[in-house]
ZAMARGU-4260 file (C-alpha; in steps of 0.2 Angstrom, whole numbers, plus 5000, padded with zeros to 4 digits):
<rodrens>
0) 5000/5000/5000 | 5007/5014/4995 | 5003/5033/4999 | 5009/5051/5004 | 5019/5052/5022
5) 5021/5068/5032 | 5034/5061/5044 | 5050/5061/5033 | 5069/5059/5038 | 5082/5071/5037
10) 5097/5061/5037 | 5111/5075/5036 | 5103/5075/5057 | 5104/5056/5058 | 5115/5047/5068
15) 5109/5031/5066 | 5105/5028/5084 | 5094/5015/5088 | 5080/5026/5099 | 5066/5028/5083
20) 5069/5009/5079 | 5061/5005/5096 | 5049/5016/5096 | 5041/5014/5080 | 5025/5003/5085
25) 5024/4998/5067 | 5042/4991/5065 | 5043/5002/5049 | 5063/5008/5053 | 5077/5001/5052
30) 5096/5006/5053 | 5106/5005/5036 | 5125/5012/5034 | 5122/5022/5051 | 5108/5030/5044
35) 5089/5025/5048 | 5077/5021/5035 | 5057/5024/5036 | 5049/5009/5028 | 5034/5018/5018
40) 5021/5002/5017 | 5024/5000/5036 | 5025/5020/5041 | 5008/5026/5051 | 5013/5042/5052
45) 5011/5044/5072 | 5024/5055/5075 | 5032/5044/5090 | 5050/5043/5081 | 5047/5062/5080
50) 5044/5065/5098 | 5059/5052/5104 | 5072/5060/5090 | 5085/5070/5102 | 5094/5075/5084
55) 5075/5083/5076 | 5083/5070/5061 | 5062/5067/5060 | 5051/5079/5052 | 5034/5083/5049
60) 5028/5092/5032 | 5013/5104/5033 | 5007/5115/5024 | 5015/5134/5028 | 5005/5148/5032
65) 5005/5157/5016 | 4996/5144/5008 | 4980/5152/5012 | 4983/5165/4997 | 4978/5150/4985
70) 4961/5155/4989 | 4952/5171/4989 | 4943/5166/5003 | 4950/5154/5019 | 4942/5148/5034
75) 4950/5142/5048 | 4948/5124/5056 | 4956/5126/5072 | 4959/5109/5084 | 4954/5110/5102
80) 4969/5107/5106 | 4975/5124/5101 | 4965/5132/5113 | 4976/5124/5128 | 4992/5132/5121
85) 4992/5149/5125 | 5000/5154/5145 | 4985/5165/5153 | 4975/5162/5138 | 4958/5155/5146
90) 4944/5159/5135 | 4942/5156/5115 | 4938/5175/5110 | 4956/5181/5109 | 4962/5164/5101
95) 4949/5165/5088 | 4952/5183/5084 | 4968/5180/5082 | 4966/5171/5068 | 4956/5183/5059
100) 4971/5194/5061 | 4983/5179/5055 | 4972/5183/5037 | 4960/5169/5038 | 4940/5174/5030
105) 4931/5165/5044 | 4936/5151/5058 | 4925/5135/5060 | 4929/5128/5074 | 4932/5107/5072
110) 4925/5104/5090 | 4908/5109/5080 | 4912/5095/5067 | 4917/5087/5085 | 4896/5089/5091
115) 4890/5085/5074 | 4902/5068/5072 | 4896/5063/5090 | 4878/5063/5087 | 4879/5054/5070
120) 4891/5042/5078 | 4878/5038/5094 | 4860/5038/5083 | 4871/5026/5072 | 4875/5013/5085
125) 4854/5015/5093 | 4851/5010/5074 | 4862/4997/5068 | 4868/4979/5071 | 4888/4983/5070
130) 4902/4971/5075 | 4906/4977/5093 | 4917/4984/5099 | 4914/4996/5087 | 4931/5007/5085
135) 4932/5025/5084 | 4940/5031/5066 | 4944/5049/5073 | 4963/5047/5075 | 4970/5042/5057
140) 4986/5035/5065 | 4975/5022/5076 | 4964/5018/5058 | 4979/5015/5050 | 4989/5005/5063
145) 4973/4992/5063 | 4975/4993/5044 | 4993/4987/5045 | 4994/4976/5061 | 4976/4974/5065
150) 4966/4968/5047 | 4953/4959/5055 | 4948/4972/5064 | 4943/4986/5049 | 4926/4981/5049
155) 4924/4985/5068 | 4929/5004/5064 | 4915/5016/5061 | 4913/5023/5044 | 4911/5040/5050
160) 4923/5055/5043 | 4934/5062/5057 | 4928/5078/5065 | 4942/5088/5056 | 4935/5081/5038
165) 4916/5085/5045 | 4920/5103/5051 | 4929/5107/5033 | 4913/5099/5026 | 4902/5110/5034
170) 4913/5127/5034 | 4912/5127/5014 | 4894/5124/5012 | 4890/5136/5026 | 4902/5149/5018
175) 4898/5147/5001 | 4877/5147/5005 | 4881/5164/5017 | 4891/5173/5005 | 4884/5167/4987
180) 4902/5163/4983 | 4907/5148/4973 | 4914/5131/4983 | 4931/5129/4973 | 4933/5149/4978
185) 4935/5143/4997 | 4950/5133/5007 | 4949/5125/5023 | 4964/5126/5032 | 4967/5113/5047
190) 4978/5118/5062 | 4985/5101/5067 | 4993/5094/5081 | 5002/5079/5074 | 5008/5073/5056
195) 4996/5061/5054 | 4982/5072/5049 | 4991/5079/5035 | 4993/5062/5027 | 4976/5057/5030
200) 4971/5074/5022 | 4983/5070/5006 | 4977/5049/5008 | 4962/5051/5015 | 4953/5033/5025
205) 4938/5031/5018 | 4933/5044/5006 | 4941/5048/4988 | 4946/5065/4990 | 4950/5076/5007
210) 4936/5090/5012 | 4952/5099/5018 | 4964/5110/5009 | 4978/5113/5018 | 4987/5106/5035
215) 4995/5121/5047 | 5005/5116/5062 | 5000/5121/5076 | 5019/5125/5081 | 5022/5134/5063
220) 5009/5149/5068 | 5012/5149/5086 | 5023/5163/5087 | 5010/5173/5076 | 4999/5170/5085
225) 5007/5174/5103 | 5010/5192/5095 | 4991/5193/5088 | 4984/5188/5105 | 4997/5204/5113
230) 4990/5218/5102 | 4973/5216/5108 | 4957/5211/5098 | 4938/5215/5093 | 4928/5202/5094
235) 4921/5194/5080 | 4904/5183/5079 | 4905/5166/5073 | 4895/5151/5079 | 4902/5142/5094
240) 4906/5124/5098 | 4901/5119/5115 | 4910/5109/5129 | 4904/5094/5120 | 4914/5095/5105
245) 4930/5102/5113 | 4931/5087/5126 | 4937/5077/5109 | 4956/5085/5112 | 4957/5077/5131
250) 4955/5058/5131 | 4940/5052/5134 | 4930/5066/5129 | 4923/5056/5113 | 4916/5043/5121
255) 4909/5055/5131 | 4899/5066/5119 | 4894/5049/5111 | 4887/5042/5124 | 4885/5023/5122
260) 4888/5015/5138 | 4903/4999/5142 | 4914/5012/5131 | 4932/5012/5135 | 4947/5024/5129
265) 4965/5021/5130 | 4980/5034/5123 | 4996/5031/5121 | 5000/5019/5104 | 5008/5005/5113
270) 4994/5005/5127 | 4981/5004/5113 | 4990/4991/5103 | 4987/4980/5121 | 4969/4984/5120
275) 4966/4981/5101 | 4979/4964/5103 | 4963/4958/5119 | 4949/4964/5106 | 4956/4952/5094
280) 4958/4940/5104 | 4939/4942/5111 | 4944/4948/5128 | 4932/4962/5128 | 4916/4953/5122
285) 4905/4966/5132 | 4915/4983/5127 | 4900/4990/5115 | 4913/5006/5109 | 4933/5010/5109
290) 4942/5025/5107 | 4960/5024/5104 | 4973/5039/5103 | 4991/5036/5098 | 4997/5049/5108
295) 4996/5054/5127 | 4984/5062/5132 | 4976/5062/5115 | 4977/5076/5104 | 4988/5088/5114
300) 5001/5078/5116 | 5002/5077/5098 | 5021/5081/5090 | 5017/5096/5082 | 5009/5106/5099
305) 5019/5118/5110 | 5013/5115/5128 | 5015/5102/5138 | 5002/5091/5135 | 4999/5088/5154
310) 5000/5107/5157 | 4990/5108/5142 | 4976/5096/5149 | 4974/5106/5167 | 4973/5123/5154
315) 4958/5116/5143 | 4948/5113/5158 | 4949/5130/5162 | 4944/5136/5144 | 4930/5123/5145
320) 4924/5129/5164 | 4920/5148/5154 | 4914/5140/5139 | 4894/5134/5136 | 4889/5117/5140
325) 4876/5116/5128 | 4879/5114/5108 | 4871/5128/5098 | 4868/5119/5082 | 4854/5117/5075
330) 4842/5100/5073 | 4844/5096/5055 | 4865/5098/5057 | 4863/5084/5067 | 4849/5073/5056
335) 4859/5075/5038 | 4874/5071/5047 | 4869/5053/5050 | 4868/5055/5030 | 4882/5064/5024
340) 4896/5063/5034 | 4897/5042/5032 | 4912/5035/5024 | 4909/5033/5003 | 4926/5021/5003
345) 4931/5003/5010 | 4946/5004/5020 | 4957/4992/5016 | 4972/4980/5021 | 4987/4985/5021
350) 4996/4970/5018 | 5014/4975/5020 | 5018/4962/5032 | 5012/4947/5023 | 5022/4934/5015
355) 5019/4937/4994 | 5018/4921/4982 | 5008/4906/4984 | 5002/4896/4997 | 5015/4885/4997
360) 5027/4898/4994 | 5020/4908/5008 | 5021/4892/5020 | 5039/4889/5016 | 5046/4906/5017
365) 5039/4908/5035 | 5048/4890/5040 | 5062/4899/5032 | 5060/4915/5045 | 5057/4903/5060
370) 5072/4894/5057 | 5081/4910/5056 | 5075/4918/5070 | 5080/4904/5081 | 5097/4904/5075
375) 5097/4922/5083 | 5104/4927/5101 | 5084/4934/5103 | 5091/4947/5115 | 5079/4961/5103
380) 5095/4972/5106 | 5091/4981/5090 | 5108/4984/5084 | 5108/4974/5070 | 5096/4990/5062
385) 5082/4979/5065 | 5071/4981/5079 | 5069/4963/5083 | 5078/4947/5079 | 5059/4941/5071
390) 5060/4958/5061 | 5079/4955/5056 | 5073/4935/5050 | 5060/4944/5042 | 5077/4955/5032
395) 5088/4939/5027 | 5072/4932/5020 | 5068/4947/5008 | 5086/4951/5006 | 5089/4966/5014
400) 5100/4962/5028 | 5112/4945/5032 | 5116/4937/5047 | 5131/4945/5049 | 5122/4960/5053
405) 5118/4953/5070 | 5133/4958/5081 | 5133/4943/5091 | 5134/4931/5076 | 5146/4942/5068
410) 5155/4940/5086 | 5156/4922/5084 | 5158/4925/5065 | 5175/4933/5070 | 5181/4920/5083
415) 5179/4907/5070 | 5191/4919/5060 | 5202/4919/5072 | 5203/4903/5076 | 5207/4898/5058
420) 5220/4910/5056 | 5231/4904/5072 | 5230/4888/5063 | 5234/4894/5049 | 5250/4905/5055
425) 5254/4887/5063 | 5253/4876/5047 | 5268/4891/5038 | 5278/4880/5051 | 5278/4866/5039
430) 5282/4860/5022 | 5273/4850/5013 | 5287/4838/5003 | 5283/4822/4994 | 5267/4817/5006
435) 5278/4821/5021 | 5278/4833/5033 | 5295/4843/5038 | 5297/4858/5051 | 5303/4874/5044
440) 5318/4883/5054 | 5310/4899/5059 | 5325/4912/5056 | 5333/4918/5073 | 5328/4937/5071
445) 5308/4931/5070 | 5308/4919/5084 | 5314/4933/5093 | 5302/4943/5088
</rodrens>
């Protein structure tokens, strides 16, 4: 499977350390000629080799801010989680304004798309028969770790677009019926707080084409926005999300707003790969809905924020404690968004990590990978560039690595070596003559020496 990636490597940064390759909860690194190597059919673009990189040699790609001047007119799609980024910032009117002053047309706030998502989400599950649990598709990390690790599990996700996709839905056809301006005349600009939005806005899950037209990180307009919120603002009117959408940044909050009770949420990738590894294996057989969130805390400590994410979390209660409680959108929002907002594609396998060829083939090259991997120390050391001794078998199968690149093999490799060669020096000692052995006279000055 192949598709666009916003975490990329800067390898003049690289020092071919070994930290991304254990983190990466995909196995999609690896450490080549002291450099690391993103494998693209594995990569998720969670941002976890991102937040562990002490040499920044991992990157995300966004969209800069003076992409907005593509369009004539921009809206902007701000994440909760920007709210909780600002010291001594506890209420939305001076954040949102500053955006206006940053040269957006209009903000729509995605904690709106947030509302709108949960409702269609819980009226759904009153509805229809779905396989249970039923998983939450609003982190595109989370979707697309279940699309490589986790296949059997796509039909358990809900084919409902994320609350970011929703909101820029929404926006434009708000816009464009408000203002009598054409739809291709408007860009929605997403202010992320991780890299995986931006890929799933260039490959979107679940729909052709992306309702969003640009990605921002949230770190990229930060310092704009400090100076914005300094200068003082006028207020500006624009329909606001309630605490019920905004809840979706802190873990938690989605199951929340969706209300469907025996819900369960978990953040923190490897924490959520436990709880989907238990849902596979039918440990959960009364858990009716789950959300996962790859990173912790869930959307604030995504890679591209500012703040603390725990710092973060205590600071969007605040904003939440002087925001409404109740939503202000309007009844048939809610009803055509049980409509419009489904997903209009399958999501698929991502099959990276199976064996190609026949049955047979298949069959025999994983004896093949068995037989290596026991031949290995299994220490997991990761430096042989492979993050496991079952991904390093998986290598010497497919022909990118050998043995050798184990150190303790190449260890014993070496001691063999040795061995030989003092065996060797020793046979110099003799001449072979006529099928007889003789010793040679080793001269005076060498056996000194």
């Amino acid at each position: 499977m192949s598709y666009y990636h916003s975490v990329t490597l800067n390898k003049s940064k690289c020092r071919g350390c070994t930290t991304c390759l254990k983190r990466c909860p995909t196995e999609a690194i690896r450490i080549r000629n002291n450099h690391a190597q993103i494998l693209s059919a594995q990569c998720i673009d969670c941002g976890e080799c991102i937040k562990v990189c002490s040499y920044h040699a991992k990157i995300a790609v966004t969209d800069p801010l003076e992409s907005i001047k593509r369009f004539k007119y921009t809206i902007a799609l701000p994440a909760p989680t920007l709210y909780a980024q600002f010291q001594g910032v506890h209420t939305l009117e001076p954040i949102i304004a500053a955006l206006f002053a940053l040269g957006f047309t209009d903000v729509f706030e995605v904690a709106r798309g947030a509302e709108i998502v949960s409702y269609a989400i819980a009226q759904t599950l009153r509805e229809e028969d779905r396989p249970r649990p039923v998983i939450s598709s609003a982190c595109p990390a989370i979707v697309r770790l279940i699309q490589v690790s986790f296949p059997g599990l796509i039909d358990n996700v809900i084919d409902f677009v994320s609350p970011m996709e929703a909101a820029a839905k929404i926006a434009k056809e708000e816009f464009a019926k408000k203002h009598g301006v054409p739809m291709e005349e408007i860009g929605a600009f997403f202010l992320t707080p991780c890299a995986a939005k931006m890929t799933a806005v260039k490959s979107p899950i679940g729909q052709k084409t992306s309702y969003v037209d640009g990605v921002i990180a949230i770190k990229d307009i930060y310092k704009d926005m400090c100076v914005a919120i300094k200068k003082g603002f006028e207020p500006f009117e624009i329909d606001r999300a309630s605490v019920v959408g905004i809840k979706w940044a802190v873990p938690g909050g989605e199951v929340e707003a969706v209300g469907i009770k025996n819900s369960l949420c978990v953040d923190g990738i490897d924490n959520v790969i436990c709880v989907l590894e238990q849902i596979e294996n039918e440990r959960f057989r009364d858990l009716a809905y789950f959300e996962g969130l790859a990173c912790v805390n869930g959307c604030l400590g995504g890679p591209l924020t500012v703040e603390n994410s725990f710092v973060a979390k205590n600071r969007l209660r605040s904003v939440m404690n002087r925001t409404e409680q109740k939503t202000v959108q309007k009844r048939d929002v809610f009803e055509s968004a049980c409509r419009t907002l489904r997903m209009t594609e399958e999501i698929e396998p991502n099959n990276s990590k199976q064996l190609e060829g026949t049955m047979k083939q298949r069959i025999e090259r994983a004896e093949r990978i068995d037989e290596i991997e026991k031949s290995l120390p299994g220490l997991d050391c990761g430096s042989c560039g492979s993050p496991t001794c079952r991904a390093l078998a998986w290598d010497i199968e497919h022909g990118s690595a050998n043995e050798l690149n184990c150190i303790f093999r190449l260890q014993d490799r070496i001691g063999k070596l040795a061995a030989e060669m003092v065996t060797l020096g020793a046979s110099t000692r003799f001449n072979v003559e006529s099928g007889t052995s003789k010793e040679t006279k080793i001269p005076d000055d060498e056996e000194e020496n």
